[in-house]
Each structure stands twice: as C-alpha cells, then as structure tokens.
N, C-alpha and C positions, 0 to 999 in steps of 0.2 A: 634806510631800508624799511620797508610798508611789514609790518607783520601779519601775517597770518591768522585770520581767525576761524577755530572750528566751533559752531554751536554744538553744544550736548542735551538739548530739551527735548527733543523727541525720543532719547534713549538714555544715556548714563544720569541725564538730572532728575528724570523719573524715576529711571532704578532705583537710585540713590535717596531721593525725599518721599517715596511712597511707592516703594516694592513693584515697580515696576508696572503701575496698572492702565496706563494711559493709552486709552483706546485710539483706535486709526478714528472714530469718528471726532473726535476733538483737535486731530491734527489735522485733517483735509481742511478744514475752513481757514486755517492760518499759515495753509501751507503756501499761498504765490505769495505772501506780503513776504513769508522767509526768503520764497525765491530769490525776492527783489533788493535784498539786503547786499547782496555782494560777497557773503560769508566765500570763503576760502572752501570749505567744505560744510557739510551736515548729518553730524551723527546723527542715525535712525534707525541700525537696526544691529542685528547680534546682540553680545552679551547675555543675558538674561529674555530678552523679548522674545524670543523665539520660543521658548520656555513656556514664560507667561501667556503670550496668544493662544496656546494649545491648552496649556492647564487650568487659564483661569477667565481667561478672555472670549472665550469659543471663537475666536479667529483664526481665521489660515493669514502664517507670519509671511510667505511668498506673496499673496496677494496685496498684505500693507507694504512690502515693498514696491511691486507694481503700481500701486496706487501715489506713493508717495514719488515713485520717479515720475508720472507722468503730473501728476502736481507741481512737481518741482522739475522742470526740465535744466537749466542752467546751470545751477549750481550741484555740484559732485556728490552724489551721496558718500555716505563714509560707512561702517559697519568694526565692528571688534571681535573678531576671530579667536578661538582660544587653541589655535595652532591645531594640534594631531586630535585633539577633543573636540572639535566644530564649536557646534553651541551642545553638545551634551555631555556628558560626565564620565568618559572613558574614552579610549583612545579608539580611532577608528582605522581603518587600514588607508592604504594609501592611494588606492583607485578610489575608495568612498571619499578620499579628500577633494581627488582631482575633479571630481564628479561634482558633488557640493561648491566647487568654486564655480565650476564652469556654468551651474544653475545658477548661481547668484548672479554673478555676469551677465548672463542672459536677460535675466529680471531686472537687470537696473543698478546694480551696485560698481562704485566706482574708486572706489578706495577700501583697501582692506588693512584695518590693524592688526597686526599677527602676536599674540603672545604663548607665553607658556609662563606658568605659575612656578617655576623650579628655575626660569630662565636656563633651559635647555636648549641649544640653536636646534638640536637632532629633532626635539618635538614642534618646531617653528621653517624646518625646511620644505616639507614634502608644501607642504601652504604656500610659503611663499614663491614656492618655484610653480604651482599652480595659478596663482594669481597674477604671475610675469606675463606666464604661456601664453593666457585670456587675454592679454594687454591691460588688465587693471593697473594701477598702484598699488605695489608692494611697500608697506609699512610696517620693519620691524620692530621690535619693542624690549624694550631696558625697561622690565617691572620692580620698581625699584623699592630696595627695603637695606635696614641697616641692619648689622651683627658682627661681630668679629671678623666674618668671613668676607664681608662683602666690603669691598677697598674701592678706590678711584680704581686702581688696575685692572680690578673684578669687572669694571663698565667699559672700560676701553678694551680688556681682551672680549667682552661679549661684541662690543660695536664691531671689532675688528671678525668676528666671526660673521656676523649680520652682512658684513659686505662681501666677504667671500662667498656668501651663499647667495647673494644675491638681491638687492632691495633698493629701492626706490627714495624712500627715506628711513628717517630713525622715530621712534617716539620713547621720549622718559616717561614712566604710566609712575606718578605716585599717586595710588588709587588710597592710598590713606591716611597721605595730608602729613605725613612725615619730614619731604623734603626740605632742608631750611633754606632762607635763603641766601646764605653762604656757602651751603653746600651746591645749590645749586649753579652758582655760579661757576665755580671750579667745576663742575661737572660740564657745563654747559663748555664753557674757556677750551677744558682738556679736549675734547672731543673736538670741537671746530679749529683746535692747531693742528691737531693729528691727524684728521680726517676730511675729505673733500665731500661732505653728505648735507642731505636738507634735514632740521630738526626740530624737533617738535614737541613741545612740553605740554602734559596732563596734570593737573594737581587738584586733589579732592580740599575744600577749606576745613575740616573737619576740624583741625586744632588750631586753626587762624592763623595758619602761617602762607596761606596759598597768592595769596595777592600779591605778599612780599618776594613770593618765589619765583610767580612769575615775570615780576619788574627785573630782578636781577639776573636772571637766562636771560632777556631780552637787552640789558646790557652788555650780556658775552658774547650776546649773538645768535642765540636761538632765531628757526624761521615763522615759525606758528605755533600760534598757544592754544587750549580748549578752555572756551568759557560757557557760560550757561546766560539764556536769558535772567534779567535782576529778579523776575518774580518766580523763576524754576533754580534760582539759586542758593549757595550759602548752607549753614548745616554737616547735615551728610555731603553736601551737592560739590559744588567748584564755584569760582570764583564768577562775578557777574559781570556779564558780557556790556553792560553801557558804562562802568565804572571804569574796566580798562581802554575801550573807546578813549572813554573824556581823558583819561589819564597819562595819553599817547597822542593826543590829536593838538597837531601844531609844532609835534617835534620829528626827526627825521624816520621816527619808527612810527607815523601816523596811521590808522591802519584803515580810512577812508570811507567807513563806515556811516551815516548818517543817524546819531543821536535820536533824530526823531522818529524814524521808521522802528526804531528797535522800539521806544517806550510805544509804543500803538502793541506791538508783537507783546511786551511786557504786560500791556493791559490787559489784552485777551488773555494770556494765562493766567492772569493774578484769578478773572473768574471762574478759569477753568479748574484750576486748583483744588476751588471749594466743594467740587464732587466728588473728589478723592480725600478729604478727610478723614476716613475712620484708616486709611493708611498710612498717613503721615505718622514719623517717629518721632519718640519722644524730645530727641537735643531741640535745643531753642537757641541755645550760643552758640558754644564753641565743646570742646570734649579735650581736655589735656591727657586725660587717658590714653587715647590712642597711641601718643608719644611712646608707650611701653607695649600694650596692645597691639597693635598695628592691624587694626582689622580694616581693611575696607570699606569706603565710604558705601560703596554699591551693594554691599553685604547688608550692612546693620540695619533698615528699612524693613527687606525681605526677612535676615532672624527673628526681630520684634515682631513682625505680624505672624511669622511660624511658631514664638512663646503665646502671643497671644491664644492664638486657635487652639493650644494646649492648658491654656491657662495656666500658666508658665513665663508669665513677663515679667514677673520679681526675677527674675534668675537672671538677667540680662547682665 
C-alpha cells in the first residue's frame, strides 16, 4: 500500500517554526519543482495565513492562493478550515460558511481539513457539507489531545459522527506532538476495523515522538501522513519529509517519491529560511513539556514573537 504524502511547507511548517511569515514571493520560485514531486497533496493555505497576509504581510490571502494554483496546477492544494470559525476567531453563520467555501473553490483549493478545537461535529458540519456541495474533498478531523475524558471510544464515536455527516476522509490532527506511538497505533487499528474511511495522520515533532508515530499508523494502516520538507522541519514543525521517503522506500508502503527532487526543494528553503530569523523560536531539540502542556506546535512560534513585541519573552 503507497502511502500518502502531504507536504506542510508552505503553511503549517511556517506557522509552526516562524509565526507564520513566509511570503507568496518565496514560494512562487519553488513552487513547479513541488509541482513535480508527486506529493498526494499541498498544504498552503488556511490556518493562520490568512491572518498573517493581512496583519502582517500586506497580502491579499485569495490572491496567494490563485497564484499558487496556477503555479502548482497538478497536484491538490489542501487548506485547514477551523470548521464554524473559518480562519477567524468567532463563529460565523452558516450562509457566511457556505459562501467562503464556495470562494475558496473557486480560487483553487481542493482539499479542505475541517476542524473544531472542542471536537464538536455541530461546529465542523455546516463546512463540511459546504465543501461536499462544491465537489471538493471533505476532510474531517479527530484533533487530538488526552485527559480523562477523552478514551479510544471518545475517537471512534467522533469518527462515527464524521461519517454520518458526511466526509471524504478522516484526519488525526495531533498538533502538539502528544500522540505516542502506541497509541497511535490502536487508534489507527480501531478505526480501520470499524470503519470503511481513508486516513490520515498529522503529528507536530515537538516532543520527539512524531517519527515514531507516524511509522506505527502506517503499520495499522493509515493512508497519508503530513510531513514537512527536511529544512522547513523538526522543532515546533513535523516530521521531515525525505527521512520518511528513505524510511518507506523498498517496502510495500513505498511512497514513490524521488529522494533527489526533495533535497533540491530542501535546499532552496534551507536559504530561504535565513530571512526569517528574528522569527524563528527558541526550542532547538525537543520540548518534553509539552507532554503535560499540550500546546500547539503552530501556536508557540506566533506566542514567542507576541511576548517578544511586549517584551515579555521570560514568561513563556
């Protein structure tokens, strides 16, 4: 079985290693070599970008999508939806949803991840029934975190909710490098005995468990993982996209990739990189805090440079 791969460098491995600054002009020059990669998909926009373009970027976010589909024609763009909140920070009604899908669609997006931060399906439906309508891909989301409350049963009634309403695939979001890979594994097992769905694992490396995690979904059976080019990876970020290449290639989950087109793509970021300096975050390894924490790999970039601008970084 070929697995699946989604790059996250043009969106979640910036958010994640430097508050999200990474201008459309740095990604048009490197965007046909991504073309030509074969990725499964290409995270590029939502989450925070949309955000950033307007607050800090002076870009219009619809245009770096238009630009970047017609850069990238082939491969799928992908996008992270935060369900009833779009990309802003309060719930919007539900013609404003179906409206905002229909414009994205429009512009070029072709995979939507749907979540909700409470895992609510009620705040993840009017989206994903918006996103059916258009003909995208609907991709619901198991954001996953641990506590008393939240059991193997707690993902399998969410999954089971996600298909009654309607979805295309699934995605586990552990956006904060939580997942073990034991758990993941029984996550991954329980879900593809019980359910006929395609799946799809996210994991932040924040605590160094993500490499492990994703090897062990991919032996229960997950269909696509999200990695990150090697030089947009690691950290706050996810797990590095030629490592799990090499790490898969020659056995039946090969994922067909060409080693050599990635490290060119790797290069060019390593220099791109170094214009974003004064936003890069502090971690340099690993963070075992987070284990109790659980914050966000995509967070802690954007908080550090909002203590900074306060003068307020001791407090982190």
């Amino acid at each position: 079985m070929t697995i699946a791969i989604t790059d996250v460098v043009l969106r979640d491995a910036h958010q994640s290693l430097f508050a999200t600054r990474l201008r459309l002009d740095d990604m048009l020059p490197i965007a046909a070599q991504l073309d030509d990669v074969g990725y499964g998909s290409l995270e590029c926009w939502g989450g925070a970008t949309f955000d950033a373009c307007i607050r800090f970027l002076g870009e219009d976010p619809w245009l770096r999508l238009r630009e970047l589909k017609k850069a990238m024609p082939k491969t799928p763009l992908q996008m992270l939806l935060r369900g009833q909140n779009l990309l802003g920070y309060r719930h919007y009604a539900d013609d404003v949803v179906e409206r905002f899908v229909e414009r994205a669609v429009k512009n070029g997006m072709d995979v939507f991840r749907v979540f909700d931060a409470m895992n609510d399906p009620r705040n993840m439906k009017a989206a994903l029934q918006a996103v059916r309508s258009h003909g995208a891909h609907a991709q619901g989301t198991l954001s996953y975190t641990t506590s008393p409350a939240h059991t193997l049963q707690t993902w399998l009634d969410l999954t089971e909710q996600l298909l009654e309403t309607g979805v295309d695939s699934i995605a586990i979001k552990d956006m904060s490098g939580i997942l073990t890979p034991m758990a993941a594994f029984e996550l991954v097992s329980e879900i593809k005995k019980r359910f006929e769905v395609r799946l799809h694992l996210h994991c932040h490396a924040t605590t160094g468990m993500a490499e492990m995690a994703l090897l062990k979904a991919i032996e229960a059976g997950v269909d696509g993982v999200d990695t990150a080019i090697s030089s947009m990876s690691a950290t706050y970020g996810h797990p590095a996209t030629e490592a799990l290449v090499a790490t898969l290639a020659g056995t039946k989950y090969d994922t067909g990739l060409d080693i050599l087109k990635l490290e060119n793509i790797a290069a060019y970021f390593r220099e791109v990189r170094k214009k974003y300096h004064a936003f890069e975050g502090q971690l340099k390894g690993y963070d075992s805090r987070i284990l109790v924490a659980q914050v966000p790999g995509g967070m802690l970039t954007n908080l550090e440079s909002q203590l900074k601008q306060q003068n307020a970084a001791d407090k982190l």
